[in-house]
N, C-alpha and C positions, 0 to 999 in steps of 0.2 A: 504494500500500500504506500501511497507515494504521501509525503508529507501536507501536500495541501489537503487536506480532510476539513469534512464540511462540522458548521456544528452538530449536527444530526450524528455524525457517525463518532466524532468524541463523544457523544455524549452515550453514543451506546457500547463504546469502552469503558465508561464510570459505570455503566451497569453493569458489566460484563464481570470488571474489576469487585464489583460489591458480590457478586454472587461467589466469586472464587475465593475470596476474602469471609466471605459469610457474611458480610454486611448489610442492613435493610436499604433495600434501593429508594430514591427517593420519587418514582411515579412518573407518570410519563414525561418526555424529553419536547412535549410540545405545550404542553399545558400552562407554565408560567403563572402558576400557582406557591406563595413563599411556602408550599409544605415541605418543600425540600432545605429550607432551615434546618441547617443543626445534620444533615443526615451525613455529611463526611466531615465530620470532626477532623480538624485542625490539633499538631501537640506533637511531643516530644515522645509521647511512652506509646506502649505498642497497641495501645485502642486506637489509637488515633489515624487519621486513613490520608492524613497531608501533613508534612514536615512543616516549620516555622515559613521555610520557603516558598510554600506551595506546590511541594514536588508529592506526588501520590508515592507513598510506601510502597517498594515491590516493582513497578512500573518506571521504565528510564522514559525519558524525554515528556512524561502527561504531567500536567500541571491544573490544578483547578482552581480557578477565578471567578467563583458564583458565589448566593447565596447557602450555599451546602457548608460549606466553611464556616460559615459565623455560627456561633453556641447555642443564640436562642435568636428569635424573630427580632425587631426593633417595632416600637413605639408606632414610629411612621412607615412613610416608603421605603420600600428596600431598593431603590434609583441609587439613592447619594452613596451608601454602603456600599454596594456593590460596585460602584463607578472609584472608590477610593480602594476598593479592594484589587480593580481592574489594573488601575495603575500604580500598584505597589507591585503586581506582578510585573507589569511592564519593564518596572525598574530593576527589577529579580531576575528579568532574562536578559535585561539589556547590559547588566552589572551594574548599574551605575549605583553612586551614594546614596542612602538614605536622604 
């Protein structure tokens, strides 16, 4: 498979990845419904299914930049959260500083 992958077919890598993992997937890849909150926990110890990086455990080059990350839902929109979560990755793959 050639690098340009659509979001559609990442996203049925992170499911693919939860079921090998044993993980609860978090529902369909078109729905864009915040249920998928919280379902790939972010963290350093071995529940956690993304490094501090955003690097998926187990999997080289996948990386996840959604709301699946964040612990619990927020308050408001998940727009802003996610758009700072989008490019902290950005800067994660591009190297640059904090």
């Amino acid at each position: 498979m050639s690098d340009d992958r659509t979001d559609f077919e990442i996203c049925r890598l992170c499911h693919q990845a939860a079921v090998v993992f044993g993980l609860p997937e978090n529902g369909d890849c078109n729905d864009g419904h915040p249920e998928g909150v919280g379902s790939y926990r972010m963290g350093a110890d071995i529940d956690a299914v993304v490094d501090p990086h955003l690097r998926v455990h187990g999997l080289d080059g996948l990386r996840i930049a959604d709301a699946s990350i964040m612990p619990s839902i927020t308050s408001g929109n998940t727009n802003a959260p996610v758009v700072a979560i989008a490019e902290k990755a950005s800067d994660l793959i591009r190297g640059a500083a904090p």
